[in-house]
ZAMARGU-4260 file (C-alpha; in steps of 0.2 Angstrom, whole numbers, plus 5000, padded with zeros to 4 digits):
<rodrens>
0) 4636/3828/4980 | 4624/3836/4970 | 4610/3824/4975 | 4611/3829/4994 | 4610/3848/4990
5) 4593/3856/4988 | 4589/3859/4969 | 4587/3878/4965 | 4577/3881/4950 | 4579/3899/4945
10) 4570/3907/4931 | 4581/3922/4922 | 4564/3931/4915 | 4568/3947/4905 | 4549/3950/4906
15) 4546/3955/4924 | 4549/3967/4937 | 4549/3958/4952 | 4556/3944/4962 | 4547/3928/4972
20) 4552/3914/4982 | 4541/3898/4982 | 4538/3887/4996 | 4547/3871/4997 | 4539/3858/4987
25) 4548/3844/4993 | 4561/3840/5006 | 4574/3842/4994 | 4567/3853/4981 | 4568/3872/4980
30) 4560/3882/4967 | 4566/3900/4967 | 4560/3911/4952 | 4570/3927/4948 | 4561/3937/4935
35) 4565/3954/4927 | 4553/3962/4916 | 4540/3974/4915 | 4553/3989/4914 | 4547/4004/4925
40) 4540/4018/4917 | 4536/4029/4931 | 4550/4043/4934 | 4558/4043/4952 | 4569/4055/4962
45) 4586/4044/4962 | 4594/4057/4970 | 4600/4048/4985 | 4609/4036/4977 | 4627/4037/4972
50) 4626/4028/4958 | 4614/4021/4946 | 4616/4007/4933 | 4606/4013/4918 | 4613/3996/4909
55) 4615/3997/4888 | 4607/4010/4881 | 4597/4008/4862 | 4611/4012/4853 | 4623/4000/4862
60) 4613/3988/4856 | 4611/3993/4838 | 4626/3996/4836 | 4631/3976/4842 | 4620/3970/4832
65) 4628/3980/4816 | 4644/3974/4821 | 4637/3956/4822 | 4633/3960/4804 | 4650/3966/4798
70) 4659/3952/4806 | 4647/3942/4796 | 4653/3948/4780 | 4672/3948/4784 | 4672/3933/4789
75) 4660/3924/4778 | 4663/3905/4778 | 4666/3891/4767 | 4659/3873/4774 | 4668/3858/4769
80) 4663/3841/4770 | 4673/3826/4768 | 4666/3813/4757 | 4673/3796/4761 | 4659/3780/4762
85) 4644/3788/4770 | 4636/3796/4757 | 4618/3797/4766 | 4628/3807/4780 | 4635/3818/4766
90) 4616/3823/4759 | 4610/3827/4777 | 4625/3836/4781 | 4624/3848/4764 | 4606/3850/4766
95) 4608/3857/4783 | 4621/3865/4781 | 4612/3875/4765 | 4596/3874/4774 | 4605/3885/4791
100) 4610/3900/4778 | 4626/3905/4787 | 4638/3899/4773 | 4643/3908/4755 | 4649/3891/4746
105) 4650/3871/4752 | 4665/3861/4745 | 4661/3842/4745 | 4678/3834/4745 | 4679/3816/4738
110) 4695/3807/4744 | 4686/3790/4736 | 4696/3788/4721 | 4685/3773/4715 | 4673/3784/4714
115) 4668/3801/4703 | 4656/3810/4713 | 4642/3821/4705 | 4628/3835/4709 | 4615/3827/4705
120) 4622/3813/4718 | 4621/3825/4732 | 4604/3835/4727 | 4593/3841/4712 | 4587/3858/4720
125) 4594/3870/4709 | 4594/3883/4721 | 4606/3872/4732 | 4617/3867/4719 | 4622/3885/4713
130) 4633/3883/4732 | 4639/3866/4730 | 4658/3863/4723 | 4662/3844/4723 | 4682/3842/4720
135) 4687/3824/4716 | 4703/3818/4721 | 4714/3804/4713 | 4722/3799/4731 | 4716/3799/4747
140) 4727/3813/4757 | 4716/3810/4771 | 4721/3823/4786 | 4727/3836/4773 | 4711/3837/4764
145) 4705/3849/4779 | 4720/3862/4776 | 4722/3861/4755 | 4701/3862/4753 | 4700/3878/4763
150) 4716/3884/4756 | 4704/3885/4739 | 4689/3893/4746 | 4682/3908/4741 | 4680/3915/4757
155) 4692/3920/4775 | 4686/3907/4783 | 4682/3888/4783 | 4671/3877/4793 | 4676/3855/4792
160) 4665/3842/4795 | 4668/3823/4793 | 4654/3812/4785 | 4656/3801/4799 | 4649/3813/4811
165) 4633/3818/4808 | 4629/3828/4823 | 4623/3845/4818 | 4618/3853/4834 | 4633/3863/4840
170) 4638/3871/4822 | 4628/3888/4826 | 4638/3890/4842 | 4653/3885/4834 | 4650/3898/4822
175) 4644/3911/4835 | 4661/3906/4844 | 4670/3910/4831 | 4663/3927/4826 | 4668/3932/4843
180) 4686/3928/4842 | 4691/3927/4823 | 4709/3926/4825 | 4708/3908/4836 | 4705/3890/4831
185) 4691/3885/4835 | 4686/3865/4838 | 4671/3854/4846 | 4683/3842/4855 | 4676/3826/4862
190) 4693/3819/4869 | 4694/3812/4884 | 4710/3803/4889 | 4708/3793/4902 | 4721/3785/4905
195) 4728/3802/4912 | 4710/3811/4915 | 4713/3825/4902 | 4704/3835/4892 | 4718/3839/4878
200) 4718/3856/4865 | 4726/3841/4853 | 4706/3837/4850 | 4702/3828/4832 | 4697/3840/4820
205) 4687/3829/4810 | 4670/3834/4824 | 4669/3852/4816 | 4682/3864/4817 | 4684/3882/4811
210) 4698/3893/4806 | 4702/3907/4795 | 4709/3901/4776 | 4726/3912/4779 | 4729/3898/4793
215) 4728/3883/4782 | 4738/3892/4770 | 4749/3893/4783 | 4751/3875/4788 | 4752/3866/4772
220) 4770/3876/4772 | 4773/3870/4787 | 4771/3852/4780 | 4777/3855/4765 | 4792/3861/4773
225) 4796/3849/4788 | 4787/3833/4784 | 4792/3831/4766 | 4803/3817/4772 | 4790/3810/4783
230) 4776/3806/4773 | 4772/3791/4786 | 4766/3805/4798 | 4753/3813/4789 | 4742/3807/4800
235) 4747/3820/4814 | 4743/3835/4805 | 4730/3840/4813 | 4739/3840/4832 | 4755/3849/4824
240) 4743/3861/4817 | 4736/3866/4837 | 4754/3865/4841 | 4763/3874/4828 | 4749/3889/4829
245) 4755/3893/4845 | 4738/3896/4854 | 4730/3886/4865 | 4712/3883/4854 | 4693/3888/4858
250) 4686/3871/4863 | 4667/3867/4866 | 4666/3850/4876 | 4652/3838/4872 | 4650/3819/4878
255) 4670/3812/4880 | 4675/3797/4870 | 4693/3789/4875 | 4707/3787/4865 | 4723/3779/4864
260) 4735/3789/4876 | 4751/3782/4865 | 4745/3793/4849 | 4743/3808/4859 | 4760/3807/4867
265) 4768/3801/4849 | 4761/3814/4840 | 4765/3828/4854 | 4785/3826/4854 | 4785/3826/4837
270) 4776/3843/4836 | 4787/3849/4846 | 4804/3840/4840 | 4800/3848/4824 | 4797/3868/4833
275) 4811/3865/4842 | 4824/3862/4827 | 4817/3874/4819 | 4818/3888/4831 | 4836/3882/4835
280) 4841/3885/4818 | 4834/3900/4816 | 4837/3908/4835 | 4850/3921/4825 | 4837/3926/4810
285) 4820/3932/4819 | 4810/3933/4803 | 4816/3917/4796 | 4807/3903/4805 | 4789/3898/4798
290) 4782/3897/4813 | 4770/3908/4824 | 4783/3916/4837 | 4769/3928/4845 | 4755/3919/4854
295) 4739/3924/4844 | 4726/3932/4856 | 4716/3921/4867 | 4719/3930/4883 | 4704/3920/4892
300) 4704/3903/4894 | 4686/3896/4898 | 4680/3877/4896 | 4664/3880/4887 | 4650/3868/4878
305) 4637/3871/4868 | 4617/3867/4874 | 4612/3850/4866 | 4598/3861/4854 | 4611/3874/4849
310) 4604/3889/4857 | 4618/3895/4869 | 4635/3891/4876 | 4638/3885/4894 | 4654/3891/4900
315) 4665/3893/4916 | 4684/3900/4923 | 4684/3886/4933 | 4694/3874/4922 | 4695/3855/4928
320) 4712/3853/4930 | 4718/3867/4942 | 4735/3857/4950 | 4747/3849/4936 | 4754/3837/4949
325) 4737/3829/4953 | 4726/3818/4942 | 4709/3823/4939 | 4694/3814/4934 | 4689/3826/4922
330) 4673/3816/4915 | 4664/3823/4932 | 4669/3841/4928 | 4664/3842/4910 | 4652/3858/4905
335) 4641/3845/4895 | 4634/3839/4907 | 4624/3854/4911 | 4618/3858/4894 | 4615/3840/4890
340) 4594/3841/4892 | 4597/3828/4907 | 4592/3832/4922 | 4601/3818/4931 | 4617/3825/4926
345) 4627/3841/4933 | 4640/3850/4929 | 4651/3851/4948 | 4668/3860/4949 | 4682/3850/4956
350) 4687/3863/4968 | 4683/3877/4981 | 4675/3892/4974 | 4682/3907/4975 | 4679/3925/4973
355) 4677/3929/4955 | 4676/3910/4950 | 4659/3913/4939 | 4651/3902/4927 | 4641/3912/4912
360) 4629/3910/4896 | 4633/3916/4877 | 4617/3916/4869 | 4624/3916/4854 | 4621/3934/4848
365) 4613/3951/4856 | 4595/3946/4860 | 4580/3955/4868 | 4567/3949/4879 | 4580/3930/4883
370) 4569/3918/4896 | 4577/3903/4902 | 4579/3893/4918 | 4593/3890/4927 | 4593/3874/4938
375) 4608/3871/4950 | 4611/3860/4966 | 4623/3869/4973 | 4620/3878/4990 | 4606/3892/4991
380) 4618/3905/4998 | 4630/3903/4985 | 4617/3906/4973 | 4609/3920/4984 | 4628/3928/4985
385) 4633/3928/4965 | 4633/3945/4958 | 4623/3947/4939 | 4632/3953/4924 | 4627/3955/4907
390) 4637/3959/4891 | 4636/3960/4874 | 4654/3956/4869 | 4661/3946/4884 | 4674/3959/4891
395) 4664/3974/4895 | 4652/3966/4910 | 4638/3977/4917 | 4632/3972/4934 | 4615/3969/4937
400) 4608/3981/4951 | 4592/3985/4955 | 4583/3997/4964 | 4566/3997/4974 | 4563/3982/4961
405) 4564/3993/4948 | 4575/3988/4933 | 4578/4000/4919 | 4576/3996/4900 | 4595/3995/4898
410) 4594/3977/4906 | 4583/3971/4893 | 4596/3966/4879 | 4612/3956/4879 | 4622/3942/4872
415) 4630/3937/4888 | 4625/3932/4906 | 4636/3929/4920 | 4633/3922/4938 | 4650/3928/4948
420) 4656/3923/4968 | 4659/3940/4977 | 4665/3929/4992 | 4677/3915/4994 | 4664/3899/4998
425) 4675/3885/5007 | 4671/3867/5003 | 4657/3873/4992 | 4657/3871/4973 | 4646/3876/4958
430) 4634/3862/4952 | 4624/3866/4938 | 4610/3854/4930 | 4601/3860/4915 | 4598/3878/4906
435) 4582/3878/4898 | 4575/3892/4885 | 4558/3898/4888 | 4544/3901/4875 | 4536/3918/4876
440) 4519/3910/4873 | 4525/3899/4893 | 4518/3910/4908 | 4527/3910/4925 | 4510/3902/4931
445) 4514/3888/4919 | 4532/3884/4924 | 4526/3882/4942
</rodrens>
């Protein structure tokens, strides 16, 4: 457990050179501050090495961030909000959203049919209304609304929230999860069955979700096609949409909520009754079927949450279910639990580590000059043994190496960091507490 292991607080400081090791402070507390900054200037004879890792160079990094931009404007997003009873909710949520500037247009979608909904309802700030659309429907169509809203944006892409979740601290990692794989769905999931300790990709959509408009399009034909005699199951949209897509989505786990284990398995045969006859019918004709027959790219499948302030993304290759003949008690191994601002909570992995098992940090896009602590419970000599990698993109991994203490100006920038085992470590598991951001004003004198 967690609580019998020394806790390792290590610093990540981009603004320092050199490396210190603090004393014990307690029995069970360890400090250790790794710090790497103060990019030496002097010119030395490398000669004698092999190799050298110079890191990224300037024009790596201006040309991420370029690209960051470009995929900004491809795939400029629409947010909808689904205006039900909480009207309060909906005024928050549009404010924020406007206020966070990383939308072209907000559609306020009124399934109240008792009810004409109006801008001057929602805000008098005529700067904000210029973004606002309010479409009033006649009927509630409850889980379609998602799908036929985004299907009338203006732009590629939609983001969904429901005004009975008001929780706006994950959308700009969503977002930033989206911009790194476009062609995904992309889903804050909260769903945790219990009665079989899984963490399902058939999570409610209604906690924020993101997906391009082509894919909405996509699924209203779908339904159009092979529920139009089951009307009674429109509530199941949103898992055939996961299912029929053919991908396994991009999930960010926050705290888990249970739900009933009957509609999950209802819903799930149905999904795939209805793939099923429809690929049997159509086995002879390849381009007949509807349905996605390739699997859309996701190559790496990560179990990932966002930090409870929306300033980075936790995420590991050590999924909690690893056996598919043993139950797990997945609320134990849930990635929240390290970003969560609770120190009392860890993040622990629910099996041995081995070599390459590694768990990382998407800081949301290329930064410079990043300082954070990292504060785990896990062994010293697995933390002392994990090799340090940085990317901007999260497939091309540059390892971390210095030399004489030196570290070149190439580490300075990145989007990602990752901690990865080089060695098998039997019985021994990552436990991960908290990530913190640092202030530039906060000294290393001040954090001890």
């Amino acid at each position: 457990m967690w609580q019998k292991s020394a806790i390792l607080s290590i610093i990540i400081c981009i603004i320092l050179y050199f490396t210190t090791y603090t004393p014990f402070i307690s029995d069970n507390v360890q400090q250790i501050y790794i710090t790497i900054s103060h990019f030496n200037t002097r010119s030395e004879d490398y000669s004698s090495y092999d190799t050298i890792n110079i890191g990224f160079s300037l024009f790596e990094f201006e040309q991420t961030k370029l690209n960051e931009i470009q995929l900004k404007h491809e795939y400029n997003l629409t947010a909808i909000v689904h205006y039900r009873k909480r009207l309060s909710y909906v005024k928050k949520m549009v404010k924020y959203l406007f206020d966070t500037q990383l939308f072209k247009e907000i559609i306020i979608w009124n399934s109240n049919p008792h009810m004409n909904l109006a801008l001057h309802q929602i805000n008098t700030d005529l700067n904000m209304i210029k973004f606002i659309r309010i479409i009033n429907s006649k009927e509630n169509i409850k889980h379609k609304i998602k799908y036929l809203a985004c299907s009338q944006a203006n732009t590629s892409a939609c983001f969904f929230i429901d005004d009975k979740w008001y929780r706006p601290y994950y959308i700009k990692s969503l977002i930033a999860s989206f911009y790194s794989n476009p062609n995904t769905l992309h889903f804050i999931s909260n769903y945790l069955n219990k009665e079989i300790d899984v963490l399902t990709s058939f999570s409610w959509t209604d906690h924020g979700c993101i997906f391009l408009r082509k894919y909405a399009q996509q699924h209203l034909n779908l339904i159009n096609k092979y529920l139009i005699h089951d009307q009674n199951l429109l509530h199941l949209i949103d898992e055939l949409f996961l299912i029929w897509f053919n991908d396994i989505p991009i999930q960010l786990n926050i705290d888990s909520h249970h739900h009933s284990s009957n509609l999950l398995y209802n819903e799930s045969v149905l999904a795939i009754r209805k793939l099923q006859y429809s690929l049997q019918r159509d086995r002879f004709i390849s381009n007949n079927t509807v349905f996605f027959r390739k699997q859309n790219y996701n190559s790496s499948i990560y179990v990932k949450s966002p930090s409870f302030n929306d300033r980075f993304i936790f995420f590991s290759n050590v999924l909690p279910i690893y056996d598919d003949h043993k139950v797990h008690e997945i609320s134990l191994h849930n990635t929240w639990k390290a970003v969560d601002g609770n120190l009392s909570t860890c993040w622990q992995t629910n099996r041995t580590i081995y070599s390459d098992d590694f768990f990382a940090i998407d800081f949301l896009h290329a930064q410079t000059n990043i300082t954070f602590v990292l504060i785990v419970s896990h062994d010293r000599m697995i933390q002392a043994n994990l090799e340090i990698s940085i990317s901007f993109n999260g497939i091309w991994w540059i390892p971390y190496e210095s030399l004489r203490a030196q570290f070149n100006e190439g580490f300075k920038s990145f989007r990602y960091i990752k901690f990865k085992a080089i060695n098998n470590h039997s019985n021994q598991s990552f436990q991960v507490c908290d990530i913190q951001m640092i202030s530039k004003e906060k000294t290393l004198t001040d954090l001890q």
